[in-house]
VOSEMI-460461 format. One record per residue (C-alpha): residue number from 1; x, y, z. Coordinates in Angstrom, 3 decimals. Each point is the difference from the previous one (the first is absolute). Example, Ala and Ser with C-alpha at 12.3 -4.5 7.8 and 13.67 -1.06 7.14 Angstrom:
<nodes>
NODE  torkol         x         y         z
NODE       1    12.300    -4.500     7.800
NODE       2     1.370     3.440    -0.660
</nodes>
This chain:
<nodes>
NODE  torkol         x         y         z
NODE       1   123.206   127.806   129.315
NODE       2     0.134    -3.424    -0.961
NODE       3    -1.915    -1.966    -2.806
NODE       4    -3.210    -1.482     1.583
NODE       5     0.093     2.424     3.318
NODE       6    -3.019     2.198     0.621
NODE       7    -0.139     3.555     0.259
NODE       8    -3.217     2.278     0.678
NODE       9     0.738     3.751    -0.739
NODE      10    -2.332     2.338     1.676
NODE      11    -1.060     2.745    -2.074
NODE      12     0.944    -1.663    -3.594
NODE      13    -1.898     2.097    -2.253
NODE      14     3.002     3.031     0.631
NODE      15     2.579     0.249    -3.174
NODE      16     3.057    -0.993     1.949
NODE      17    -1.965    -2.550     1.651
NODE      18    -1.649    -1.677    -2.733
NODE      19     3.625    -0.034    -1.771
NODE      20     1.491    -1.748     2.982
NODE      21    -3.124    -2.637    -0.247
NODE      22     0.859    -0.608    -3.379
NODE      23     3.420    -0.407     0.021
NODE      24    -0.449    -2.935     2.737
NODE      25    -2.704    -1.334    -1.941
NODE      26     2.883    -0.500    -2.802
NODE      27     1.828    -1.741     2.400
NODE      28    -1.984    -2.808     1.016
NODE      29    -1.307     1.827     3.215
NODE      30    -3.781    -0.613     0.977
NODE      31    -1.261     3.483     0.051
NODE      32    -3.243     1.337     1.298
NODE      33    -0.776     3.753     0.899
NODE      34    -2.805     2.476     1.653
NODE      35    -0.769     3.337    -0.615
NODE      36    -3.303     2.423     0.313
NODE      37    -0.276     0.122    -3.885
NODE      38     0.318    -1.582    -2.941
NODE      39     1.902     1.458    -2.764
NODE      40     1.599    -0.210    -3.268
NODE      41     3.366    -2.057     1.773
NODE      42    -2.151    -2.829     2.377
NODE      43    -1.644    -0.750    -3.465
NODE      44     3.404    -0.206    -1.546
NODE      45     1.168    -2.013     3.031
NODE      46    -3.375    -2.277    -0.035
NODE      47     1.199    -0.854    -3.144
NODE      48     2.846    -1.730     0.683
NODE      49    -1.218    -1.831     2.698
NODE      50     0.298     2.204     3.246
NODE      51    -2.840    -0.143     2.371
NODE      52    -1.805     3.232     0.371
NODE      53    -2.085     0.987     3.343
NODE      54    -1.950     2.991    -0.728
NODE      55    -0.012     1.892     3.749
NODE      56     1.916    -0.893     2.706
NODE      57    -0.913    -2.621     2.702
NODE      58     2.147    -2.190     2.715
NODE      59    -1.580    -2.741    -1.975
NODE      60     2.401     0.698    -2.607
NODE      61     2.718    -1.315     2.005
NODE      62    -0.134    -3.720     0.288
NODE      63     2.562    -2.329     1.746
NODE      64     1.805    -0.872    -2.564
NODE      65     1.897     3.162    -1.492
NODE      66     3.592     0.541     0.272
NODE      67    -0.234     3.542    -0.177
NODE      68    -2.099     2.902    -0.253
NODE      69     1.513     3.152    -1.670
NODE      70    -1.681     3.627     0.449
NODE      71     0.033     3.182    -1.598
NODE      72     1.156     3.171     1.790
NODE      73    -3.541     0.976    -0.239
NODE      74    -0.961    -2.836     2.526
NODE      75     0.178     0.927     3.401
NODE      76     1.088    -2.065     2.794
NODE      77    -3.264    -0.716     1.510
NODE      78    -1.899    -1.188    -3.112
NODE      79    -1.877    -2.952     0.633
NODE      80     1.921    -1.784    -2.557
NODE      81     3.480     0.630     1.723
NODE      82    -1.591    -0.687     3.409
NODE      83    -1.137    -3.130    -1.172
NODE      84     3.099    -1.138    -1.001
NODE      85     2.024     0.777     3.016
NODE      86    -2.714    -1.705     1.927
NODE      87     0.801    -3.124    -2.630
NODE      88     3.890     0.710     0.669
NODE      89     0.439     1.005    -4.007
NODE      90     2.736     2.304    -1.198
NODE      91    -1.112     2.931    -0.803
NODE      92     2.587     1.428    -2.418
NODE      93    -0.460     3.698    -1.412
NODE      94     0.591     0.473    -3.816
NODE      95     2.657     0.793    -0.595
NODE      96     1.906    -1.987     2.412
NODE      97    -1.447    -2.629    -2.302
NODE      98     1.278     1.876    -2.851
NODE      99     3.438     0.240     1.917
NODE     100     0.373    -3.871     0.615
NODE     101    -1.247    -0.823    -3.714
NODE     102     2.447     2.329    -1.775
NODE     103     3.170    -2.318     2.500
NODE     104    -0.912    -2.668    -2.373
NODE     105     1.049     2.256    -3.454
NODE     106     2.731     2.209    -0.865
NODE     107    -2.482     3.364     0.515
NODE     108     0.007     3.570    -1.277
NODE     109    -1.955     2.321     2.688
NODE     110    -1.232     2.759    -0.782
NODE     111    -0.837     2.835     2.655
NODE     112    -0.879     3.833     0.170
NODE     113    -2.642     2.112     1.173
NODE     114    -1.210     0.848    -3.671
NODE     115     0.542    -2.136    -3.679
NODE     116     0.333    -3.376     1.729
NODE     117    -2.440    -1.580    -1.902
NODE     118     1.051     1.298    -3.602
NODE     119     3.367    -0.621     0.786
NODE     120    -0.964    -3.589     0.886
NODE     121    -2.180    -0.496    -3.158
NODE     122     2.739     1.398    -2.168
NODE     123     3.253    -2.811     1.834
NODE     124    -2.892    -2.559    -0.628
NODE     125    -0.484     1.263    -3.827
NODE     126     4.199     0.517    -0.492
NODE     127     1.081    -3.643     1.637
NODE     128    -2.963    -1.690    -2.075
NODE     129     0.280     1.403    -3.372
NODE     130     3.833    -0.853     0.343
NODE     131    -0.812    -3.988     0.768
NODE     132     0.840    -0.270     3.947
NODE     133    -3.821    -0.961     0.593
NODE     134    -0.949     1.825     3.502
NODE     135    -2.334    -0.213     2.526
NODE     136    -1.213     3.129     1.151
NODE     137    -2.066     1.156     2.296
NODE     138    -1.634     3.993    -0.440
NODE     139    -2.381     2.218     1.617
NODE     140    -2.141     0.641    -3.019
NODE     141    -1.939    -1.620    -3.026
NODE     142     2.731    -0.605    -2.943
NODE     143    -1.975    -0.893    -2.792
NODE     144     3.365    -0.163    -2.071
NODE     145     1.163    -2.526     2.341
NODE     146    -2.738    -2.280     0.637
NODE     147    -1.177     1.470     3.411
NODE     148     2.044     1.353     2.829
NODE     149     1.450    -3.315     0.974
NODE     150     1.889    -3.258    -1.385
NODE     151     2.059    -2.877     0.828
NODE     152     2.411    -0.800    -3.075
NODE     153     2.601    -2.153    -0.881
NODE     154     2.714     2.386     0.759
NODE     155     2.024     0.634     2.664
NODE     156    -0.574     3.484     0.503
NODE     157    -2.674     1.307     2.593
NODE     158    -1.246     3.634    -0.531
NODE     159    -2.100     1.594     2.863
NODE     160    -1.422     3.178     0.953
NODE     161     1.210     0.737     3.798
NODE     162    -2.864     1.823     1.814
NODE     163     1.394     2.074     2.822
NODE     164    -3.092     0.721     1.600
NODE     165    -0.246    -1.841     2.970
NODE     166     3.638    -0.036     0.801
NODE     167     0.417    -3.909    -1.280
NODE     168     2.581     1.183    -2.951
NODE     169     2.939    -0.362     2.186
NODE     170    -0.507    -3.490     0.437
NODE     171    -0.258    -0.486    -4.184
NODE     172     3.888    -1.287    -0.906
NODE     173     0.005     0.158    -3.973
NODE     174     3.783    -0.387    -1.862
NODE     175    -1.017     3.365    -1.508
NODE     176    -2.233     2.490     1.404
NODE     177    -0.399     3.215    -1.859
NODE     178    -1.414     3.159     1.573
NODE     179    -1.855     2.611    -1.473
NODE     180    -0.315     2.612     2.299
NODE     181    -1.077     0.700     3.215
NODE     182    -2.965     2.631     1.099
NODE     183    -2.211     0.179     3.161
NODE     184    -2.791    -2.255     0.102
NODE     185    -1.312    -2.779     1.880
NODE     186     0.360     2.011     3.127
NODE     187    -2.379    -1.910     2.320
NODE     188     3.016    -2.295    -0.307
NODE     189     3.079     1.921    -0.359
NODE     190     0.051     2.753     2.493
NODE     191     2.477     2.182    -1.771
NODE     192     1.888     0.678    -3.258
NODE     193     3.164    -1.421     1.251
NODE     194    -2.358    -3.114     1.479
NODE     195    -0.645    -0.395    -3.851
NODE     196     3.794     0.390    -1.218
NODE     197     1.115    -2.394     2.489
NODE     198    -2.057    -2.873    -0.784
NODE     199     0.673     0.301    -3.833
NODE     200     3.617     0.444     0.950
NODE     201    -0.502    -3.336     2.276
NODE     202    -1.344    -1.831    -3.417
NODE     203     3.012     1.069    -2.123
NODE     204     2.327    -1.409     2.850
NODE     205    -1.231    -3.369    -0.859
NODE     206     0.160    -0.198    -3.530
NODE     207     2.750    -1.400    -2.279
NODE     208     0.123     3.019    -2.520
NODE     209    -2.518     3.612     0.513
NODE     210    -0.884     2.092    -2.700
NODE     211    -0.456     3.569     0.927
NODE     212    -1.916     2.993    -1.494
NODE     213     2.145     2.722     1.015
NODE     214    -2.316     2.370    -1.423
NODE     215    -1.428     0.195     3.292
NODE     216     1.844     1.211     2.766
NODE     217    -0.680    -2.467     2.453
NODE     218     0.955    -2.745    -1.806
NODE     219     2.893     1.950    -1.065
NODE     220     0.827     0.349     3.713
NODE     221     0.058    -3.739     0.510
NODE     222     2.170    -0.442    -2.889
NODE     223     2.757     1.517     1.299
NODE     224    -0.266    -2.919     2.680
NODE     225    -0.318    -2.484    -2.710
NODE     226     3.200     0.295    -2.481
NODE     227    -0.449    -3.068    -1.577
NODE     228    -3.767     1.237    -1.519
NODE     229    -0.868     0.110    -3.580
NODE     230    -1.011     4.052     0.007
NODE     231    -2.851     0.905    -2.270
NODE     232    -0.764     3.679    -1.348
NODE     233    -1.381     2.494    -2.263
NODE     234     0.905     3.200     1.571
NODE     235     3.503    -0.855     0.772
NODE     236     3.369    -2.151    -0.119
NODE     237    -0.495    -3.489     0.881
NODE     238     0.482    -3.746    -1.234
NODE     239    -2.732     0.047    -2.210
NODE     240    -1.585     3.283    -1.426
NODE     241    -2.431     1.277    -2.053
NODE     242     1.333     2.738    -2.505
NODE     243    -2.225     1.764    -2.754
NODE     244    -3.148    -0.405     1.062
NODE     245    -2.890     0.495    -2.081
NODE     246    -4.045     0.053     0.528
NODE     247    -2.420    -0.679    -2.114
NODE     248    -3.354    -1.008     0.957
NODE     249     0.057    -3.369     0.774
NODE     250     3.507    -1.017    -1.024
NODE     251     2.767     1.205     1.556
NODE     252     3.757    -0.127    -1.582
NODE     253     3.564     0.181     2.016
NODE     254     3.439    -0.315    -1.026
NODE     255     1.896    -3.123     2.587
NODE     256     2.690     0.566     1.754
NODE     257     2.486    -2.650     2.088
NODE     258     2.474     1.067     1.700
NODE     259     0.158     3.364    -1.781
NODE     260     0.064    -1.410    -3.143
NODE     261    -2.454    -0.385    -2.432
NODE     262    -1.599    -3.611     0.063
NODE     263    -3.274     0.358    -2.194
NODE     264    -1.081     3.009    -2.270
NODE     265    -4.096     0.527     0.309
NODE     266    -0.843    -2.236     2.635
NODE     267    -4.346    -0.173    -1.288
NODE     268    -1.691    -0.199     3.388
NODE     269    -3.964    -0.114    -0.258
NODE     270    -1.095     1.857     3.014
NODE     271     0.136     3.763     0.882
NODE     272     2.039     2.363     1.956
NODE     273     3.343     0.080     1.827
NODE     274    -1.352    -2.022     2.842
NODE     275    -0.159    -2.871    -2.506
NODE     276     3.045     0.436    -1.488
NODE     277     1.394    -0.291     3.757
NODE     278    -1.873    -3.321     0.391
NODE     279     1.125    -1.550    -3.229
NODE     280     3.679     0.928     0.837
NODE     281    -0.593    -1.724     3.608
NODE     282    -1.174    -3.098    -2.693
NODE     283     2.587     0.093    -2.406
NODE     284     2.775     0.098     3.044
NODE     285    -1.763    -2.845     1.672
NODE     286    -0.408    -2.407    -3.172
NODE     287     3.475     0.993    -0.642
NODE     288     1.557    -1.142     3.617
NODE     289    -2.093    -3.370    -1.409
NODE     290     1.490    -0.516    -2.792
NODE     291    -1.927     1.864    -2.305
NODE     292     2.480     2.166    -2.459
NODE     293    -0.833     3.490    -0.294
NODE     294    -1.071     0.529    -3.529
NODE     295    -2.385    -3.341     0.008
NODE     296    -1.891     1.484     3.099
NODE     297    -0.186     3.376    -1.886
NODE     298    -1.489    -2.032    -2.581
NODE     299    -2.381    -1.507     1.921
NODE     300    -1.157     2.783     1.971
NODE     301    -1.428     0.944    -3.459
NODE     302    -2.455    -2.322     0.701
NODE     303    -1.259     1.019     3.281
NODE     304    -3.970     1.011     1.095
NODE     305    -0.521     1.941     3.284
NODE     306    -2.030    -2.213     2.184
NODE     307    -3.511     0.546     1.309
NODE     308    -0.917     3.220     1.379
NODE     309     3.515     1.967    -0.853
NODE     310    -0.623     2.731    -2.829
NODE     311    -2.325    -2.663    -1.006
NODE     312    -2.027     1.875    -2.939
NODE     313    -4.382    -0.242    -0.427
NODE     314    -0.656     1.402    -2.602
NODE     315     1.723     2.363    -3.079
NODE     316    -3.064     1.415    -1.694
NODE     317     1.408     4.223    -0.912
NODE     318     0.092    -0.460     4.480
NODE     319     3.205    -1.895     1.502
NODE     320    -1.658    -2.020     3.306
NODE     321     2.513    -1.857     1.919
NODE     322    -0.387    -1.493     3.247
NODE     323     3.503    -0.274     2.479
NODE     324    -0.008    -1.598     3.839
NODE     325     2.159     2.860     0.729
NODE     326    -1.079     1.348     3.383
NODE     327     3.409     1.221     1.803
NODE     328     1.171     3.424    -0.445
NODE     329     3.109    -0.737    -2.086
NODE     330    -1.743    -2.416    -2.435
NODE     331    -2.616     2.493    -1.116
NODE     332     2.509     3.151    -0.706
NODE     333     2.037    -2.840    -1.915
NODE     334    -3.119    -1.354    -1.992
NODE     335    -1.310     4.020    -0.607
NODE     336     3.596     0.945    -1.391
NODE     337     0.115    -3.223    -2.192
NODE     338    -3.596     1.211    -1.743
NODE     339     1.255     3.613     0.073
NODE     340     3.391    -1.134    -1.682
NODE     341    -1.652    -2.541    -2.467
NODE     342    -3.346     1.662    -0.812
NODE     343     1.264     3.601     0.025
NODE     344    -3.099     2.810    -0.437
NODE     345    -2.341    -2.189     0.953
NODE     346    -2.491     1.283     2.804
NODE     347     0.657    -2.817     3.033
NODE     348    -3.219    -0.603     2.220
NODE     349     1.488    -2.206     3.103
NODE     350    -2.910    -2.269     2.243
NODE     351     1.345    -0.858     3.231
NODE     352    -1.382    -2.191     2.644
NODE     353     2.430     0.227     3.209
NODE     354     0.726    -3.492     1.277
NODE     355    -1.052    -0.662     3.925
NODE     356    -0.539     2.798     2.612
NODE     357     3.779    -0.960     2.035
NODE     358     1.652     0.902    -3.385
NODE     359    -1.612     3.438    -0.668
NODE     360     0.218     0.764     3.680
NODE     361     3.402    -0.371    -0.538
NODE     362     1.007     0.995    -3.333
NODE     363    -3.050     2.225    -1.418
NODE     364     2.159     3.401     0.277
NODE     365     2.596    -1.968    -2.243
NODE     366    -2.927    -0.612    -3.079
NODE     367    -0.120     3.545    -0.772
NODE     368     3.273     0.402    -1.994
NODE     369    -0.594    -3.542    -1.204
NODE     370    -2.592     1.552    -2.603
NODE     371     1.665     2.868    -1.344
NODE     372     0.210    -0.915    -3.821
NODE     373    -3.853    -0.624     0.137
NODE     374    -2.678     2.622    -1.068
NODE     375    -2.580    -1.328     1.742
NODE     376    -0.232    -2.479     2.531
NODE     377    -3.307    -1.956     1.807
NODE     378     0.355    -1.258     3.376
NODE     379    -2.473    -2.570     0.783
NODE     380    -0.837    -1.447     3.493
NODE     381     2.681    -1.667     2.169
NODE     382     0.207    -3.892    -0.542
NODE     383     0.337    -1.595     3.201
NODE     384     1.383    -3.217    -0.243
NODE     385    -1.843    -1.297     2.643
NODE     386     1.535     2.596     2.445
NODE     387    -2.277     1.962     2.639
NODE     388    -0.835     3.094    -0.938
NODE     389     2.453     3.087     1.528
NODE     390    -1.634     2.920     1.063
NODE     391     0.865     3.059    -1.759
NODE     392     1.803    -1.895    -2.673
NODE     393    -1.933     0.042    -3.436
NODE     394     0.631     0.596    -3.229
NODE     395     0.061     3.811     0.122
NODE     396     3.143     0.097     1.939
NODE     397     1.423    -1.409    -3.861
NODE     398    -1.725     2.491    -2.107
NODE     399     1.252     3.362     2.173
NODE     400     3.178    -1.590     0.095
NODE     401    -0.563     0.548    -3.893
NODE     402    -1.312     3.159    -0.138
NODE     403     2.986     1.076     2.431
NODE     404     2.698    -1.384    -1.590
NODE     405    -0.811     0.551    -3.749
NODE     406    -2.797     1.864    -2.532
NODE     407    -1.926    -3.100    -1.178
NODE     408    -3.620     0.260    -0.210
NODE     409    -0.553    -2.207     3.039
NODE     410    -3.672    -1.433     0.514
NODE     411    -1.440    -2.279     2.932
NODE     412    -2.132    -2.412    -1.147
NODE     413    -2.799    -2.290     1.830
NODE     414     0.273    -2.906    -1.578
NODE     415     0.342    -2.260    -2.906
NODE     416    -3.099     1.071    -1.886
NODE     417     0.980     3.469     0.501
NODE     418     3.052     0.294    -1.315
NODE     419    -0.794    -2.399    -2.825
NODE     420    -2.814     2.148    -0.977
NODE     421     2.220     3.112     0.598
NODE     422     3.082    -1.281    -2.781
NODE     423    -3.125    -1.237    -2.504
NODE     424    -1.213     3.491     0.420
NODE     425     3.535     2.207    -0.406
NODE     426     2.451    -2.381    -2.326
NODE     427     0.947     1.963    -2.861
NODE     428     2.110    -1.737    -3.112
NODE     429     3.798    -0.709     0.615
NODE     430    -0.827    -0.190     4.105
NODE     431     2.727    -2.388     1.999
NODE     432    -2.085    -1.494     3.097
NODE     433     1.310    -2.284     2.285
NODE     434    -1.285    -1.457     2.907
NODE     435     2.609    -0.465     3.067
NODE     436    -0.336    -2.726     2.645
NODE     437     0.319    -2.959     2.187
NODE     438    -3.698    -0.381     0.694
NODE     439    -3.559    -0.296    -2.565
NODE     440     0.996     3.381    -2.306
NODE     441     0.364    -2.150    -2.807
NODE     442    -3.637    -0.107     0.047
NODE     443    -0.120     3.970    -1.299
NODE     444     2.365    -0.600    -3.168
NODE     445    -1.319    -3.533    -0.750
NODE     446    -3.320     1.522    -0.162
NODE     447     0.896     3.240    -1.746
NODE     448     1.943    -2.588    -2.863
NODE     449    -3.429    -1.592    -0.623
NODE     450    -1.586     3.538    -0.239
NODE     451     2.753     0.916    -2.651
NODE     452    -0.082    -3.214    -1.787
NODE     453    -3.652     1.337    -1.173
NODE     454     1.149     3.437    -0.230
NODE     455     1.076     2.919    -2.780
NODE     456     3.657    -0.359     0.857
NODE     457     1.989    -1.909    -3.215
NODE     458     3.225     0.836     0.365
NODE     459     2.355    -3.124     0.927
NODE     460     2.938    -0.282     1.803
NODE     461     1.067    -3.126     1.147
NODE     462     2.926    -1.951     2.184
NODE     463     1.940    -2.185    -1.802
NODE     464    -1.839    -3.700     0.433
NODE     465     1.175    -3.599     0.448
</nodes>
């Protein structure tokens, strides 16, 4: 976008959408934005000068916009998007926008179903400690970075790719790193292989990929890629993690390149092997940059997991941490980084399954998911504005539990329940964690402020900034 166009974006008050706003803000662009709500990012972006319509109206879009972007939330007969047709405006969807902005920088992308957004918030952290001033753009709150979005000086762009509405394989970055790949997303993917395909269309188009071959799928597509940086802590690749050692909130790795070793005790503040994955995806990225090896090991050090990821409430003699994990994969990974970093410590797991398509399609797949928990709470499904499915609540999760492993498994009604239920059966040293896309971070925010006043003195804190 150019400096004085106008651009409306229709649902602005989303993460990835308020980021977008802010970036073209920074750019001279005349910004305005709708959405239902008001939240904590329209008062960030009222701020700075966007203009904020709370609810949605044709009135919204006047004659003299350029463009109006939309969220993969809007559909194509809101009012809004009608109106502009009617108008003959371009409506553009995110992250096409996202696409055409990151043409104008030389752009890392980062992709995968899970650890996007931490990967993304640590390339951000690695490029900018070292001096190459980024822009970035991430799908969470990085209070270690400012916010989830900037436009810098620098002429690296860092970007979360979203692949859930099919739009990634029109994203072109000069590196694009993959995580891994999983099922999700399947009202638009109809398939696994739908899902391999268009992340394998995305690393086509790239200048250099960066692959974690820890994951078969990705390891798949790397033998059709032999010019990718490889990534791995499990096995033989370009860049490995050797040694690796967890400890609560810190976690420690020898650095390998090339089979040889690079940095001794790599200090990365975040737990479990998923992280360690991430941060090699990071270092491998910042590297192909031009950041050396042992000055992004260095400033990994300084690194802070962004909103909502193993983000802790409250150490009081009771861990509480809250995590957006909501996927199969990302819960066993989170569960085996307490049980690995916090070992003998009873784990009490929340979950809240995320929309009725994805526990329709994936709720037998939750019940392995939880096997390092004791105990786990399964609150009502969050809908996400979908319609409700017959026959698909939350107790097809919990017998998927009860089938698939011996955790004391409990339905609960709602938020008051279970809040009253933890109050009522916490005992010292107790690791609870709340897991989900949707509200759950209600239950541990909540139980934080009932420890804060409570009997519980022990402390055990993450490393802070």
């Amino acid at each position: 976008m150019k400096r004085g166009s106008r651009v409306h974006f229709v649902g602005v008050g989303g993460i990835g959408m308020s980021g977008l706003a802010s970036v073209f803000a920074s750019k001279g662009v005349r910004v305005s934005g709708s959405d239902l709500n008001e939240n904590h990012e329209t008062e960030v972006l009222r701020g700075r000068g966007v203009s904020i319509h709370r609810g949605h109206s044709e009135r919204n879009i006047t004659g003299d916009l350029d463009t109006v972007i939309v969220s993969s939330a809007i559909a194509a007969d809101h009012e809004e998007v009608l109106a502009a047709e009617r108008r003959r405006i371009p409506v553009v969807p995110r992250l096409r926008a996202v696409a055409d902005l990151l043409l104008q920088h030389r752009s890392i992308g980062i992709a995968g179903t899970h650890g996007k957004t931490t990967t993304t918030a640590m390339v951000a952290t690695l490029l900018r400690q070292s001096g190459l001033n980024p822009s970035y753009l991430i799908g969470a709150d990085c209070p270690a970075l400012g916010g989830n979005a900037r436009l810098d000086t620098g002429e690296w762009f860092v970007a979360e790719v979203d692949e859930s509405d099919g739009l990634l394989v029109e994203v072109r970055p000069d590196i694009a790193v993959l995580t891994n790949i999983g099922r999700d997303h399947l009202q638009t993917y109809r398939t696994l292989d739908d899902i391999v395909e268009a992340f394998s269309t995305y690393l086509s188009q790239s200048g250099h990929t960066v692959l974690c071959i820890d994951d078969p799928h990705v390891k798949a597509l790397a033998r059709t890629l032999p010019n990718a940086t490889t990534v791995s802590v499990d096995g033989a690749a370009d860049l490995e993690a050797r040694d690796v050692v967890y400890d609560r909130w810190t976690t420690t790795f020898d650095l390998y390149a090339s089979g040889r070793l690079a940095v001794r005790r790599v200090a990365l503040p975040a737990p479990g092997k998923h992280n360690v994955r991430n941060a090699l995806c990071a270092l491998a990225s910042a590297s192909i940059a031009g950041v050396p090896l042992d000055a992004g090991a260095k400033a990994l050090a300084t690194f802070r997991l962004p909103h909502r990821r193993f983000e802790l409430m409250e150490e009081n003699g009771v861990t509480v941490v809250d995590d957006y994990a909501h996927l199969p994969e990302e819960i066993d990974a989170t569960l085996q980084a307490i049980r690995a970093g916090w070992p003998g410590r009873r784990i009490v797991a929340i979950f809240q399954p995320h929309r009725y398509t994805r526990t329709q399609a994936l709720g037998d797949d939750f019940g392995a998911a939880f096997r390092e928990a004791d105990q786990v709470l399964v609150t009502p499904i969050y809908s996400a504005c979908e319609t409700r499915i017959p026959g698909i609540t939350s107790t097809c999760i919990s017998d998927s539990i009860r089938r698939e492993t011996d955790c004391d498994v409990r339905l609960m009604e709602g938020m008051d329940e279970t809040v009253n239920y933890l109050e009522a059966s916490i005992r010292p040293a107790d690791f609870i964690i709340s897991f989900g896309a949707g509200d759950v971070w209600k239950v541990t925010e909540r139980l934080a402020r009932i420890l804060i006043e409570g009997q519980f003195l022990h402390r055990d804190t993450p490393p802070r900034s």
